[in-house]
N, C-alpha and C positions, 0 to 999 in steps of 0.2 A: 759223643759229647752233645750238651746241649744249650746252647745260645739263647739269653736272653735280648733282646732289643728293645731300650726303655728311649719313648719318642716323648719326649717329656717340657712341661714349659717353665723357664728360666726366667729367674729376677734379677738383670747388671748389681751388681753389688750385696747381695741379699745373701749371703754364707751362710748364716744361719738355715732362713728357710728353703735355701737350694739342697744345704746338705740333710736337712729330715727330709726332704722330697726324692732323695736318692737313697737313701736309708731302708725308707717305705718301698721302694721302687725294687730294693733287694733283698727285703724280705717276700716281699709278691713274688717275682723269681725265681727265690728258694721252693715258696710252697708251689710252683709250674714246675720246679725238678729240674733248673738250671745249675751248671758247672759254670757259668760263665755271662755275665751281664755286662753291655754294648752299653756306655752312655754317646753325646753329640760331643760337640766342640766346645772346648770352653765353658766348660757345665759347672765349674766350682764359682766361677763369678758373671755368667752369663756373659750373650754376646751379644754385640760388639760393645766392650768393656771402653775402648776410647783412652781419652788422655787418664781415665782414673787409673790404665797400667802406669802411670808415672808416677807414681804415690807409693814408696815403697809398704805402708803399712796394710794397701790394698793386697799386696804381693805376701804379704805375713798371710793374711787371714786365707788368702791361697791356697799356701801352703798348710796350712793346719787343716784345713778342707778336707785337703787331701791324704795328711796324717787321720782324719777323724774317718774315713772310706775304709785307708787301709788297717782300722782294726775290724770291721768289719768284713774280711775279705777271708776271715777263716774257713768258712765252708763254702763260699764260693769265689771265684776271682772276679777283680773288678775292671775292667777300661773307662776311663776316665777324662777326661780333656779340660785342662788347666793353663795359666800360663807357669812357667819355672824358668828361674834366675842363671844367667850364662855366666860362667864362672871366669870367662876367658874375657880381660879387658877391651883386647882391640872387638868390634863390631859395637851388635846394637845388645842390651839389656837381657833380654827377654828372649825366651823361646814360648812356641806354641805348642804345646806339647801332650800327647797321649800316653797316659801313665797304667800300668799294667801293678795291679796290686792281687795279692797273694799271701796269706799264711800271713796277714797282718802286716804285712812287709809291701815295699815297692819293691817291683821284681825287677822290672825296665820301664826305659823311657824312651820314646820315639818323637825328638821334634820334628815338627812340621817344613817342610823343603819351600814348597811352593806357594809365594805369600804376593795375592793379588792387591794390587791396586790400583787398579781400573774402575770404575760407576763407583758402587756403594762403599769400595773397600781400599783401605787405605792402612793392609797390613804391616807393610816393611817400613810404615813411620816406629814399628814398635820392636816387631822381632827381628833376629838372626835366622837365617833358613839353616835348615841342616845338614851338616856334612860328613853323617857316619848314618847306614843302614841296616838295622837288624831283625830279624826274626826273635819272636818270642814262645817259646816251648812253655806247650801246657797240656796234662795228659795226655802224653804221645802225640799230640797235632803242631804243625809248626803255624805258626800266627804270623802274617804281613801288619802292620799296625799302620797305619795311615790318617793323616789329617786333609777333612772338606778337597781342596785344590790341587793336592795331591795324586790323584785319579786322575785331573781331568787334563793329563800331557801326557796321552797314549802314545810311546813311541815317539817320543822327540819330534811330535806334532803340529804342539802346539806354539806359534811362534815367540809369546811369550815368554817360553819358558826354556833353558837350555840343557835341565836337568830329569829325566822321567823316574821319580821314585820306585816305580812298580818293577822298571827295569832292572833297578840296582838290588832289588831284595829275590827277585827270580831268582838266581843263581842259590841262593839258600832253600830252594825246593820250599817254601809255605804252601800251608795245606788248600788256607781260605783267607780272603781278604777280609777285616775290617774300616770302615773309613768312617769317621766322626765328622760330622758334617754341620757348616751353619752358612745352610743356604737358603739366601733370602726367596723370596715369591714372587713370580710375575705369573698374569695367567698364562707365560709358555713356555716358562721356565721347567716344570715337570715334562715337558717331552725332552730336553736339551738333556738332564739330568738320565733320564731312563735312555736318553744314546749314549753317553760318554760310560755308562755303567755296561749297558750291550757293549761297545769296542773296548772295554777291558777284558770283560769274560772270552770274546773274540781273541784276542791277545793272548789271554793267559789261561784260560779254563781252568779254571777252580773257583770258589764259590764266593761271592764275594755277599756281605753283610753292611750296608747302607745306613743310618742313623743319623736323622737328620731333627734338628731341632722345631719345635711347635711354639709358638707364641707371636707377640709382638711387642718391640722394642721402639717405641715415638713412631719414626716413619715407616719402618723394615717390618712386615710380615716374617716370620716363617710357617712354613703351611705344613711341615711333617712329611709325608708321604714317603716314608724309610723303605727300604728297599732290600728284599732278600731275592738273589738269583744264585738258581743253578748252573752248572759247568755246561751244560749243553745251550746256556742262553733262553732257557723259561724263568720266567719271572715268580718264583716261590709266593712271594707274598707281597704287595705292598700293604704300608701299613694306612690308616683313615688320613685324611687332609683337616688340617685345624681341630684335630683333638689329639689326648694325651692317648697313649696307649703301652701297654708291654707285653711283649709278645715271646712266649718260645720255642725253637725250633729245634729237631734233632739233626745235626748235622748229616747222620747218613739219609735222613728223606731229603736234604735238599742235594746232595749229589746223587742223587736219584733221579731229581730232575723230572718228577711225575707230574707237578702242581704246575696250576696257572694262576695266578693271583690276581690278575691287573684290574684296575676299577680303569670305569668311562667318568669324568667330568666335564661339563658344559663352561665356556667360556665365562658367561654371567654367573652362573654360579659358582665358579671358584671366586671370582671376584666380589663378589654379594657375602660368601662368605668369609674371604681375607679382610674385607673392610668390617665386617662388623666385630670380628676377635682384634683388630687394629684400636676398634673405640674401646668395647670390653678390657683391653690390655691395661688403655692407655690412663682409663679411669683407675682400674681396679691396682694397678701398682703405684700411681703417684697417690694413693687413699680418696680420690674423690669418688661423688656416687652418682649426682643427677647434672644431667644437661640443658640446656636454653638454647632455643633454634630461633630465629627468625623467619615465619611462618609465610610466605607471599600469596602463595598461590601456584606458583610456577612449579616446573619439573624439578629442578634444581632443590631448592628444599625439601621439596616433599619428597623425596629419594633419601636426603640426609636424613628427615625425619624418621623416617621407613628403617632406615640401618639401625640409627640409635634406639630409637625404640625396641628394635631385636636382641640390640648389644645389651643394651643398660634394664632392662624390660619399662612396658608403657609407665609405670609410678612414676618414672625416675627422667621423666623427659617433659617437661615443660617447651610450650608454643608462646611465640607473641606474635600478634597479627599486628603491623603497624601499616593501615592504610593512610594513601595521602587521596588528595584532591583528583589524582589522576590514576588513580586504580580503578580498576572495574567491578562492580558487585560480583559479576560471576568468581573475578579470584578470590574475595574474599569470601565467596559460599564455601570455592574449593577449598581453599583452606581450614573453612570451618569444616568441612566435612570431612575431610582428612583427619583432623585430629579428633573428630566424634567419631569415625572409623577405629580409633583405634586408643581411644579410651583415655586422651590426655588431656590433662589440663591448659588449660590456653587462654589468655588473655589478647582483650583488643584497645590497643593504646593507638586512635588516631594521631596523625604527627600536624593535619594542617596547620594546626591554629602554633606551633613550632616554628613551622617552615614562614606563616606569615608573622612571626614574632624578630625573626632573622631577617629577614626583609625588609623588614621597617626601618632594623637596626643599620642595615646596609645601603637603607635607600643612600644618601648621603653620596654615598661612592659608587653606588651602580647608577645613580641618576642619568640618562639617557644610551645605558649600555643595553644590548640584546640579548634576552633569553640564551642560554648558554651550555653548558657543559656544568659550567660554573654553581646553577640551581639543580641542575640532577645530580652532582656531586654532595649538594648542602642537605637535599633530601636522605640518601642513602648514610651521611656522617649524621645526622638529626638518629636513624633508625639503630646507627653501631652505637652511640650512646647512650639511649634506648634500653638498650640489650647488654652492654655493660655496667650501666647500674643495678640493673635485676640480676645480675653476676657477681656485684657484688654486697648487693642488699641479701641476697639468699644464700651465696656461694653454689651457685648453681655454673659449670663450664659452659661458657659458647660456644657452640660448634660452627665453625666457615662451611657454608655451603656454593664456595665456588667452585666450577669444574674447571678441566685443563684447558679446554676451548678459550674459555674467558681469562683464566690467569696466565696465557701464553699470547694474547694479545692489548692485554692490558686494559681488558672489558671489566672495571671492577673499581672499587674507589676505597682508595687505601683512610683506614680508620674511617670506616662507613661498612659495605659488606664484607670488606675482606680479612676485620676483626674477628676475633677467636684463638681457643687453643688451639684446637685440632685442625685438619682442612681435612675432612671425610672423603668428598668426591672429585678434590684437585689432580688426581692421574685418570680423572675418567673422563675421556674426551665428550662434547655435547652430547654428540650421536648413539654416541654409549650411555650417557646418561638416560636417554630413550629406551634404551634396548633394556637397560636395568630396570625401570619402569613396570616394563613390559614381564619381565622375569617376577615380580613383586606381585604381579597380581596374577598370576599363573594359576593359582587355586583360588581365584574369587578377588573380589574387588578392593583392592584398601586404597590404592591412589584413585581419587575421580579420574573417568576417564579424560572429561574436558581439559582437567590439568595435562595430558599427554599426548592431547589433539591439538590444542590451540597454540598458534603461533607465537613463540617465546617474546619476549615482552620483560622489559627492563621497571617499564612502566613508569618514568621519571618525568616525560612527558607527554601533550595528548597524540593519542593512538600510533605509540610508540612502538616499533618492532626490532628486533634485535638487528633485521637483514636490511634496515637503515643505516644502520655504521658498517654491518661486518657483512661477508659474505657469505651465501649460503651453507650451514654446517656442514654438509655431505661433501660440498669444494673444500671448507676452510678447513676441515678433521682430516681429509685426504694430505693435503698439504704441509699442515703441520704434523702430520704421523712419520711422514717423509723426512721434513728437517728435524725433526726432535727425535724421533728413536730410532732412524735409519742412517740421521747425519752426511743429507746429501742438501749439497749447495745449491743456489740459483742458476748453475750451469746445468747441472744434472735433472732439477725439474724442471725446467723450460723445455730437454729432453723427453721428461716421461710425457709432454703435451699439457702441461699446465701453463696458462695465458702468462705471458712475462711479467705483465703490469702488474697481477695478483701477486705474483711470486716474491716480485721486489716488495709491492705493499706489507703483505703478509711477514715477511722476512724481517722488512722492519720493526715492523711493530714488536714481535717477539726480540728482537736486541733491544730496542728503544727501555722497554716495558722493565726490561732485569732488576730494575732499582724496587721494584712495586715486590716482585718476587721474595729479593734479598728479604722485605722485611713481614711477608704475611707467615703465616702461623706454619708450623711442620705438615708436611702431605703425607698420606697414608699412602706408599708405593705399592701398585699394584699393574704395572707395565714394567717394560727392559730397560726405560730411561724415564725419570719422575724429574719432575721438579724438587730441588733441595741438594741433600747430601752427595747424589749423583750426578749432579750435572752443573758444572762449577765454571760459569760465564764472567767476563769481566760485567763489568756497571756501565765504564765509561769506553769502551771499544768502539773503533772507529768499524770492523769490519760488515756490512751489510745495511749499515744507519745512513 
């Protein structure tokens, strides 16, 4: 037999062009000399479909998806991943379900058991897990059919979960596993994935076939890298990271077990790459085309700049320089040089004579108050206005160029910098915004280097440095990596030897700030814990403030 594996990228709602892209994907296939084509999870309305599964007319076009596949399934068969309608009153709606089409016909269905909702995923607001296990026979092989989450409760492991799929279909002797997958990207998430896929073959030895979806969905990457192993636990094949691909395998060379397949990826570059299919996605399915950045000088945009530019290519990105009074020529060289590096257009809209236009207006009421917070906030709200007019004088998207250092301490000024659709580099901590820098000019120069030397600078007022308010990055990203994606309290670091006083400040700040969060632009997740849909804080919480 011969298995197709199609790592293919999805549109939420898009049945039309999901199903000619699975169409396409099965004629290619055919001419590889497959019996048999692997799609991802929920591939007839992409994922994560969200509250549109409560729309029953969503669930029609579903289903017709999946009628229009299964006439196509005459010469070879198809797996599929859909949601379908639970016929049984009492629970929930909905199953998640992998559909086995054949001879034009649905042959079987396998819903989905194990429905997480922990970080990004918030399954069992929608479906009923499954409570029957079958094998699916097709030329002589017997088939385990499995959905994403369902693998990853080897043996009543995992605590989560009190049911092991894999368990229940053993006793039916399957030949090889398939598992339809929509799982999101972190850059280390692909090692988590390539273990729980090791201790199934460990488990069960026979071959299991991985199919993981490619795209991006607002904050959620998926990054692909589908997975075929053999019985003896070699890795057949992985498939490319953030491209589509389809692939076929003859079943008897992967229990053969001869092939190594495994690719090596770098930290920054899986990350360098999820963000920029994150902005590509984000434009090219809501139909927009070019972006507007707010240009400083600093590390920070010029990083945003650098991505978009790769996503959207340089036509399609526009720069504004908006110096004030208290910027330095060298950022604005930077800046200029950066976007003549790289071939964009850019304009330079000084803001002073703004900022002292507001001043005047305010004298009245600031009359003997001091220099403040107050006028570096007024400056940065002068430049998001700036930048929203030309957003929508052109229809050009802004893109936030905050990172997670600053939007987890509340370093940012809400409707000033932290305006925009998108937030590109909000899950990349400062110090990583460094290292990304550093990854970008790896073949020659596109960021000035001075932009990547010189001490970060907010630049709001004179010879301002960022390690005026906040504490050193290398302290402040150690710290906040600990309470935000490791979820250890001010007991626990005072523990690892961080100074208490930071610990409480630090800690602060990030409960304080939540309200700034609730309302800046979606973040492109690319760590274990993002800010946004994963990480769901009260506003007004008393615990750590």
């Amino acid at each position: 037999m011969n298995i197709a594996v199609a790592q293919l990228n999805f549109h939420i709602g898009n049945f039309e062009g999901n199903v000619k892209k699975m169409l396409e994907a099965v004629e290619t296939a055919k001419k590889q000399g497959a019996d048999l084509i692997c799609f991802s999870e929920l591939t007839t309305c992409g994922y994560p479909p969200r509250d549109f599964l409560e729309f029953d007319d969503f669930i029609d076009l579903a289903e017709k998806a999946v009628a229009t596949l299964a006439k196509a399934s005459h010469d070879i068969a198809i797996i599929v991943g859909s949601p379908s309608r639970n016929p049984v009153i009492e629970g929930k709606d909905l199953f998640n379900s992998a559909y086995f089409l054949h001879e034009g016909e649905i042959k079987a269905v396998q819903h989905k058991t194990l429905l997480p909702t922990y970080d990004v995923f918030d399954e069992y607001r929608y479906f009923e897990p499954a409570s029957e296990w079958n094998i699916v026979e097709f030329k002589g092989k017997r088939i385990a059919m499995t959905v994403c989450e369902d693998i990853w409760n080897i043996g009543n492991e995992n605590p989560l979960y009190k049911i092991c799929p894999m368990d229940e279909l053993m006793p039916q002797n399957p030949d090889f596993i398939v598992n339809l997958s929509a799982s999101p990207f972190s850059y280390i998430h692909h090692d988590s994935r390539k273990h729980v896929v090791d201790a199934n073959i460990k488990r069960y030895g026979i071959p299991l076939f991985y199919v993981n979806h490619i795209g991006a969905q607002t904050e959620l990457v998926f990054d692909g890298g589908s997975l075929v192993v053999s019985p003896n636990g070699k890795l057949h094949d992985e498939l490319p990271y953030f491209e589509e691909c389809i692939r076929t395998y003859s079943l008897g060379d992967v229990v053969k077990g001869e092939k190594d397949g495994s690719q090596e990826n770098t930290k920054m570059a899986l990350i360098h790459d999820a963000i920029v299919l994150g902005i590509k996605d984000y434009f090219g399915k809501l139909g927009f085309k070019k972006a507007i950045i707010g240009l400083s000088g600093g590390i920070d945009s010029a990083v945003t700049t650098v991505l978009a530019a790769r996503a959207l290519g340089n036509e399609n990105v526009r720069v504004v320089l908006m110096p004030s009074q208290y910027s330095s020529d060298h950022s604005v060289k930077d800046a200029e040089d950066l976007a003549k590096n790289l071939g964009l257009e850019y304009d330079i809209v000084p803001v002073k004579s703004v900022y002292e236009s507001y001043m005047d207006l305010l004298k009245p009421q600031f009359e003997g108050l001091a220099f403040n917070v107050t006028e570096e906030n007024l400056q940065a709200r002068i430049r998001g206005m700036i930048l929203m007019a030309m957003s929508n004088k052109f229809g050009h998207i802004v893109l936030n160029t905050s990172n997670k250092s600053e939007a987890a301490v509340g370093y940012g000024t809400l409707y000033g910098d932290m305006c925009g659709g998108l937030s590109v580099i909000g899950d990349v901590y400062k110090t990583e915004v460094f290292e990304l820098a550093e990854y970008m000019n790896k073949d020659g120069e596109v960021i000035p280097v001075n932009t990547i030397t010189k001490p970060p600078s907010a630049e709001l007022r004179p010879n301002q440095k960022d390690s005026d308010s906040l504490p050193e990055y290398d302290v402040l990203d150690a710290v906040l990596f600990q309470y935000i994606e490791k979820r250890q309290g001010p007991k626990e670091l005072i523990e690892m030897g961080f100074d208490e006083k930071l610990v409480k400040r630090v800690l602060r700040l990030v409960n304080i700030n939540e309200f700034k969060r609730v309302q800046t632009a979606p973040v492109i997740r690319v760590s274990s814990k993002a800010f946004g849909m994963g990480r769901r804080m009260p506003i007004v919480g008393k615990y750590l403030s």
